[in-house]
C-alpha atoms as a printed R data frame, in Angstrom:
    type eleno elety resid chain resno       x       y        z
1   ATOM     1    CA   UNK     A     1  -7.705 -21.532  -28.999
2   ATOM     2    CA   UNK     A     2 -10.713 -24.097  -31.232
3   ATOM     3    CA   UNK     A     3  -9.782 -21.443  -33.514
4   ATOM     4    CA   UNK     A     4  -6.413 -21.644  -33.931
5   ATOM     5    CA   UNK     A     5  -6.964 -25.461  -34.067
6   ATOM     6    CA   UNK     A     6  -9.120 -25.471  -36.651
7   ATOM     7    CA   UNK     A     7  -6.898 -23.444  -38.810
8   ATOM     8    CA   UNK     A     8  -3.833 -25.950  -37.917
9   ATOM     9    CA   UNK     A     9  -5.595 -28.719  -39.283
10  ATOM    10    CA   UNK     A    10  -6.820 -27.207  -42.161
11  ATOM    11    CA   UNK     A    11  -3.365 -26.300  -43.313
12  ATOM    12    CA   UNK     A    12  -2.415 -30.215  -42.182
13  ATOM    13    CA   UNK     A    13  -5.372 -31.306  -44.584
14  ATOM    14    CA   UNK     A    14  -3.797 -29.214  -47.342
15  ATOM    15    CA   UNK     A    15  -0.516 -30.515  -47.163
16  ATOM    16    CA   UNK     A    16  -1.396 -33.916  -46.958
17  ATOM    17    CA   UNK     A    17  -3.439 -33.664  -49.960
18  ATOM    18    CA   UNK     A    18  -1.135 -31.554  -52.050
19  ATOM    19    CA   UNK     A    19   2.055 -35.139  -51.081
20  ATOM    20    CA   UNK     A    20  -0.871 -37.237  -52.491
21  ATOM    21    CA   UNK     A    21  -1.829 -35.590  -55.742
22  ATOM    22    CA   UNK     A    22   2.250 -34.984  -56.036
23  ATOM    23    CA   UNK     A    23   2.862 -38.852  -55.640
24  ATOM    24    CA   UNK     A    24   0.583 -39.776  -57.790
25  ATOM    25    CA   UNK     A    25   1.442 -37.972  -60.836
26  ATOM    26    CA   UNK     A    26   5.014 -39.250  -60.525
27  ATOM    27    CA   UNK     A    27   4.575 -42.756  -62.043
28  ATOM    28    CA   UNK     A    28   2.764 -40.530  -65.236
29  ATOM    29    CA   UNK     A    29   6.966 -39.493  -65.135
30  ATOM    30    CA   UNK     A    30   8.806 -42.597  -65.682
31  ATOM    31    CA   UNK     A    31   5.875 -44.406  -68.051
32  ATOM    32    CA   UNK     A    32   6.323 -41.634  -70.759
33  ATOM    33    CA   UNK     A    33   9.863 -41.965  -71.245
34  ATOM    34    CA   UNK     A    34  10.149 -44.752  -74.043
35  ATOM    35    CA   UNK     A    35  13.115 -45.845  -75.387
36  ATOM    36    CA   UNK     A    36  12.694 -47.094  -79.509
37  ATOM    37    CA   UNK     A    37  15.718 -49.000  -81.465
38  ATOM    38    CA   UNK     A    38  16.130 -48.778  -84.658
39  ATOM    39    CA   UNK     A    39  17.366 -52.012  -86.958
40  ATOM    40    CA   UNK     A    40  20.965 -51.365  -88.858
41  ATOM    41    CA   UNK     A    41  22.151 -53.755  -91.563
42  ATOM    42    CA   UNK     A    42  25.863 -54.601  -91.647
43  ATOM    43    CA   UNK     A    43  27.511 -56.732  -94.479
44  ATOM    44    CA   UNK     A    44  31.158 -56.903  -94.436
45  ATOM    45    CA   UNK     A    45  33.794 -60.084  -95.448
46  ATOM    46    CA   UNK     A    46  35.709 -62.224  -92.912
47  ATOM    47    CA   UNK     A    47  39.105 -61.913  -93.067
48  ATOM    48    CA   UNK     A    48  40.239 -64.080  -90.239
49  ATOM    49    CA   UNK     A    49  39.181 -66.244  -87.378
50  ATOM    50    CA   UNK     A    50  41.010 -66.334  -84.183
51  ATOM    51    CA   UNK     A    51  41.292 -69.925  -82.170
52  ATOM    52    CA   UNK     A    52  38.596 -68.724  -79.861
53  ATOM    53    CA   UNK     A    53  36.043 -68.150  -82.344
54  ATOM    54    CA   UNK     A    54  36.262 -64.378  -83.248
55  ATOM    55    CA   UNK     A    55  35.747 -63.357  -86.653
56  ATOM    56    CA   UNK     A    56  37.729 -60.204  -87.942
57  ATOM    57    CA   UNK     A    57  35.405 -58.925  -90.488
58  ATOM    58    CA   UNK     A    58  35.991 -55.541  -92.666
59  ATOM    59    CA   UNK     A    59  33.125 -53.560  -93.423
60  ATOM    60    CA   UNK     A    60  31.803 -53.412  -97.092
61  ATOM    61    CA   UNK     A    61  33.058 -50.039  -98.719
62  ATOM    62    CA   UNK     A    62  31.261 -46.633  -97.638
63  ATOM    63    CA   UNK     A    63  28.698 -48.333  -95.704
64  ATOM    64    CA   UNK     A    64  27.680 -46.405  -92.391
65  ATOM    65    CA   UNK     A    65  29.786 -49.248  -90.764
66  ATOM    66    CA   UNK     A    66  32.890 -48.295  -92.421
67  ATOM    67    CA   UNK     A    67  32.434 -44.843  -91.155
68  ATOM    68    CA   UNK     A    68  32.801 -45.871  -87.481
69  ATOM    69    CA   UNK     A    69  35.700 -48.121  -88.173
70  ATOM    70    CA   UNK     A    70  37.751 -50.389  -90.578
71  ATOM    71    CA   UNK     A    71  37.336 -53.592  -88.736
72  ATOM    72    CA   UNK     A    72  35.213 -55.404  -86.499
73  ATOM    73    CA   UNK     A    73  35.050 -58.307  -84.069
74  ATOM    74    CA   UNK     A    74  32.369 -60.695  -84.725
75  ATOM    75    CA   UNK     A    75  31.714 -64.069  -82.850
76  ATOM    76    CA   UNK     A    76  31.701 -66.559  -84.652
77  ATOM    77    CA   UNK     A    77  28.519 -68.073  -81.838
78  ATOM    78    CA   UNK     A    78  26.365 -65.232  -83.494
79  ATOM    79    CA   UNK     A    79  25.337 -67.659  -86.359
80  ATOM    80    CA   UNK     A    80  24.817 -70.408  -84.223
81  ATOM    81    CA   UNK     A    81  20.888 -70.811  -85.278
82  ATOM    82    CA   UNK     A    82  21.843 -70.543  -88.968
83  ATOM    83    CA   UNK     A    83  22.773 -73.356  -91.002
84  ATOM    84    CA   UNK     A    84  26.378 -72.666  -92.031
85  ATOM    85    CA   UNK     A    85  29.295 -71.439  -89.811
86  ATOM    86    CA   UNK     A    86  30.812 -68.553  -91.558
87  ATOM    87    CA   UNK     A    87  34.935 -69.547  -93.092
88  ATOM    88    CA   UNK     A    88  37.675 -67.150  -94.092
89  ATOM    89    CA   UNK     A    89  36.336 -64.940  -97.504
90  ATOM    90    CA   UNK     A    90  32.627 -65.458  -96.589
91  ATOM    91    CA   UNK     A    91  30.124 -62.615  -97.402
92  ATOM    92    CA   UNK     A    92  28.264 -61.748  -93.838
93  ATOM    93    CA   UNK     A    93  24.994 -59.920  -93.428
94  ATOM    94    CA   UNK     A    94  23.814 -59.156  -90.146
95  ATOM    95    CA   UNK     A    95  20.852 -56.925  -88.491
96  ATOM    96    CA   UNK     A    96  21.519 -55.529  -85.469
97  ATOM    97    CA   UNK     A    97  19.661 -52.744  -83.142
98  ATOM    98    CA   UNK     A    98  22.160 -51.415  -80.281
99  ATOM    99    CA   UNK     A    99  24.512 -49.383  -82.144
100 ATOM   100    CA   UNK     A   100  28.233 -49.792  -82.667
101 ATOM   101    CA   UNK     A   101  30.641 -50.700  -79.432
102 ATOM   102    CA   UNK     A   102  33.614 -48.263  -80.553
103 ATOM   103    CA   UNK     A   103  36.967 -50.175  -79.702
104 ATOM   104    CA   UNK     A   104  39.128 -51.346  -81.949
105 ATOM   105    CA   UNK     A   105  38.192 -53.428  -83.851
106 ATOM   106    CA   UNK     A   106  34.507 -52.378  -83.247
107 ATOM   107    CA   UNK     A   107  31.989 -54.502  -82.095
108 ATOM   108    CA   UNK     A   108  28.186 -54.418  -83.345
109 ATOM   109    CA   UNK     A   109  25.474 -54.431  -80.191
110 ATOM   110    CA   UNK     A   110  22.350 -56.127  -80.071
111 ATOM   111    CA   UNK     A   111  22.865 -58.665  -83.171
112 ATOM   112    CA   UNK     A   112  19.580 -59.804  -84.225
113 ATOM   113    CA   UNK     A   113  20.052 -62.320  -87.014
114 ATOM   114    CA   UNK     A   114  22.670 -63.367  -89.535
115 ATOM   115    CA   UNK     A   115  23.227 -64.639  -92.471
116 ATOM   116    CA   UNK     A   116  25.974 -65.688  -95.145
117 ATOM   117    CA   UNK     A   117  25.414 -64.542  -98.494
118 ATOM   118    CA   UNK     A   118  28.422 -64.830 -100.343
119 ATOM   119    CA   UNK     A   119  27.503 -62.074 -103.266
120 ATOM   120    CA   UNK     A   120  30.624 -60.574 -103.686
121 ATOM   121    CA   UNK     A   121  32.568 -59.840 -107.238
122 ATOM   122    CA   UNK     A   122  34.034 -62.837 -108.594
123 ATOM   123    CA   UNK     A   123  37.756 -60.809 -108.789
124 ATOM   124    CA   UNK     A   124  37.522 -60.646 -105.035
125 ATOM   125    CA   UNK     A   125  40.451 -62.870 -103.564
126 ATOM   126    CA   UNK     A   126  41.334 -64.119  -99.980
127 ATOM   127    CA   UNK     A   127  45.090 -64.815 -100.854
128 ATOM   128    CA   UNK     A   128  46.232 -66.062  -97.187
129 ATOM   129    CA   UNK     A   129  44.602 -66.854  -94.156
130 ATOM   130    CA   UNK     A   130  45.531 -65.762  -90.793
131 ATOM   131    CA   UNK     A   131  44.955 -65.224  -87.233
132 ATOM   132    CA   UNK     A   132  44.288 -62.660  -84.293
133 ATOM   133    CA   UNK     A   133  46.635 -63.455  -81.614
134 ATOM   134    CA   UNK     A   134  45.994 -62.919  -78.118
135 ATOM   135    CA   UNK     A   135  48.404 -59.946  -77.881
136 ATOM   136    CA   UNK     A   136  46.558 -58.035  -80.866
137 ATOM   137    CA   UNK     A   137  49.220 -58.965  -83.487
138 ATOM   138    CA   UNK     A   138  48.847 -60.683  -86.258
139 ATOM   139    CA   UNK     A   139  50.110 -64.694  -87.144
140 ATOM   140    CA   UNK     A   140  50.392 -65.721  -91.009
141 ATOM   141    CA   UNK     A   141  52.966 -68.649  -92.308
142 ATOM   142    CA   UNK     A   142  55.318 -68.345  -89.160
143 ATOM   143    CA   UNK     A   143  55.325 -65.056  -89.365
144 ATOM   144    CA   UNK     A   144  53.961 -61.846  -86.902
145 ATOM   145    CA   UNK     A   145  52.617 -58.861  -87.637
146 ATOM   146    CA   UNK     A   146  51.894 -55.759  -85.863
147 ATOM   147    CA   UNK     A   147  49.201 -54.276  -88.041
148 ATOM   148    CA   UNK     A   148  46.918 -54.712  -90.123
149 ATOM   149    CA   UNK     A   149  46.038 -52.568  -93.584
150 ATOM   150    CA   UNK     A   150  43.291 -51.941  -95.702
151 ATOM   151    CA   UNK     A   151  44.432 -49.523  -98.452
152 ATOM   152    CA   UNK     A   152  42.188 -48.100 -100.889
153 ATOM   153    CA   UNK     A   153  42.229 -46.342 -104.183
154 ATOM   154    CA   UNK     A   154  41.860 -46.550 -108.056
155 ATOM   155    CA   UNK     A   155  44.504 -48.236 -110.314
156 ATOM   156    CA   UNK     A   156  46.346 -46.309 -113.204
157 ATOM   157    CA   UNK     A   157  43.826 -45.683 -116.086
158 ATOM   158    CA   UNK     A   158  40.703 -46.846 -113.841
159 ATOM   159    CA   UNK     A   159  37.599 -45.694 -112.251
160 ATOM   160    CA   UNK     A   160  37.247 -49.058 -110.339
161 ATOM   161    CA   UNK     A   161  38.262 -48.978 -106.421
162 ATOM   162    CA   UNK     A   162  40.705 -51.625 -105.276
163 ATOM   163    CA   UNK     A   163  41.204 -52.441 -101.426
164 ATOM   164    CA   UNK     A   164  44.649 -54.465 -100.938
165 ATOM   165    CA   UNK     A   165  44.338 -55.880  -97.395
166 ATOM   166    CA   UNK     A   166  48.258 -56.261  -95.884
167 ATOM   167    CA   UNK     A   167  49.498 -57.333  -92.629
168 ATOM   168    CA   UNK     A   168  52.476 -55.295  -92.092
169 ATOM   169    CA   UNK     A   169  55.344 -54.829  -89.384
170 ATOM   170    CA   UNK     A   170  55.430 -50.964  -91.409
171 ATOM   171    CA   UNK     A   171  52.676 -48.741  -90.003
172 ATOM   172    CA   UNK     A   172  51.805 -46.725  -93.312
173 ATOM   173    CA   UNK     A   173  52.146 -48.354  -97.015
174 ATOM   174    CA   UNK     A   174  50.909 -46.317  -99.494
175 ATOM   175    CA   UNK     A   175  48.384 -47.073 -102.613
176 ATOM   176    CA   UNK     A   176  50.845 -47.042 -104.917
177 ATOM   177    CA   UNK     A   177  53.135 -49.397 -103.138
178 ATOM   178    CA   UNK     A   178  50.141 -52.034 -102.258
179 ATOM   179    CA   UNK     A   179  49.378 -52.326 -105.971
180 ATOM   180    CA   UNK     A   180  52.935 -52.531 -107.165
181 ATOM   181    CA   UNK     A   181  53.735 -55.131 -104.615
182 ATOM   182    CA   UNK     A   182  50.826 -57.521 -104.906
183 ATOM   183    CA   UNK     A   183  52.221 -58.551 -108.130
184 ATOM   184    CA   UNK     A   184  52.051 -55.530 -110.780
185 ATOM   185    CA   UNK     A   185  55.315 -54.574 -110.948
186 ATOM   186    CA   UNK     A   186  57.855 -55.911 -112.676
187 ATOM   187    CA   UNK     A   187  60.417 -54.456 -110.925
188 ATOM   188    CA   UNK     A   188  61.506 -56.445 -107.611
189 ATOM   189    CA   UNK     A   189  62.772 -53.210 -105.540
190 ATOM   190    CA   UNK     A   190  58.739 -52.850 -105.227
191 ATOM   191    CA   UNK     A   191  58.074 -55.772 -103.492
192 ATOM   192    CA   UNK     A   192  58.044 -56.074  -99.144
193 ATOM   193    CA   UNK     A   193  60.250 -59.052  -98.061
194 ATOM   194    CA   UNK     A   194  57.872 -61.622  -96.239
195 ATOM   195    CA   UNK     A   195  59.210 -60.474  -92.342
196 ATOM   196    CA   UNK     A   196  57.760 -56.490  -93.407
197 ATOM   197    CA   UNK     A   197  54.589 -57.193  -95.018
198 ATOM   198    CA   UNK     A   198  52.390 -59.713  -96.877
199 ATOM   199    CA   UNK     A   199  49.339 -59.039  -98.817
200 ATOM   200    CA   UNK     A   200  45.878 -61.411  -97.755
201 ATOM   201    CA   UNK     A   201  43.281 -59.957  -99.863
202 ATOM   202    CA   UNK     A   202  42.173 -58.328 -102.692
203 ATOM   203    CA   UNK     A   203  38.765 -56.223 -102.598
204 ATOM   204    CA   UNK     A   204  37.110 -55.309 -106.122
205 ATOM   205    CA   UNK     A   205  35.048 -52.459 -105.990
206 ATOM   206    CA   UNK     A   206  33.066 -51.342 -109.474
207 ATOM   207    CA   UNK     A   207  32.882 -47.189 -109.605
């Protein structure tokens, strides 16, 4: 019978040391796993500014912004520590390290500073401001929109890329039809009547 008992407890012994050697290695487990962020620049041109202080910015041309989406919401409260609040046509730069929120518009995660810099072309334009409403459409001169366009592509004898920025009650408006209608045609069949579209903007881009 001692002998029996004295094999019992040994095995108890081993057991209790095995739990104990396995506890302690687990907090080795969760220490390793690290998680690193990485810093992203964004730079993009405000386009509008809603009454409750969100900016509708569009991303700067075939940055790795513009691949996730054409436009993004940006408080307005993010450059609250610089020393100018960002206005309709301003230049923004912003670092951020959490990645891109994808709605629509997008939103940029984990904004780290920002900064109005103002640097682009000098044939850039902001023709008329607008707003965001509440509902998602669009409000410029007494007028509602459902969408908003930016349509890009290279003029007739050019190597230079053009963005015309619309807000439109039509869904799809071609190249051709956004350059003819913000003022290069002179025929007036090519124009939109003021209820179906209206152009805001005007984005240069040199090839």
């Amino acid at each position: 019978m001692n002998h029996i008992k004295k094999i019992s407890a040994i095995i108890m012994i081993g057991i209790t040391v095995f739990s104990l050697a396995a506890c302690s290695k687990s907090p080795d487990v969760s220490t390793s796993e690290t998680t690193e962020s990485t810093e992203e620049l964004f730079i993009g041109t405000v386009i509008s500014i809603s009454d409750d202080g969100v900016m509708l910015v569009l991303p700067q041309e075939g940055s790795e912004a513009a691949n996730s989406s054409d436009l993004f919401n940006i408080l307005v409260e993010s450059f609250s520590e610089s020393n100018d609040i960002p206005t309709v046509g301003d230049t923004v730069k912003i670092i951020y390290s959490g990645g891109i929120e994808e709605l629509y518009p997008a939103q940029l995660v984990g904004i780290i500073s920002t900064e109005i810099v103002n640097n682009v072309d000098a044939n850039d334009s902001v023709i008329r401001t607008f707003k965001e409403n509440t509902d998602g459409t669009y409000e410029c001169e007494g007028y509602v929109y459902k969408y908003i366009l930016d349509i890009s592509g290279t003029m007739p004898n050019s190597d230079n890329i053009v963005t015309y920025v619309y807000l439109s009650n039509i869904e799809e408006i071609t190249f051709e039809q956004a350059w003819k209608a913000s003022g290069l045609s002179s025929n007036t069949a090519d124009y939109f009547e003021v209820k179906d579209a209206v152009l805001v903007q005007t984005i240069y881009i040199d090839s």
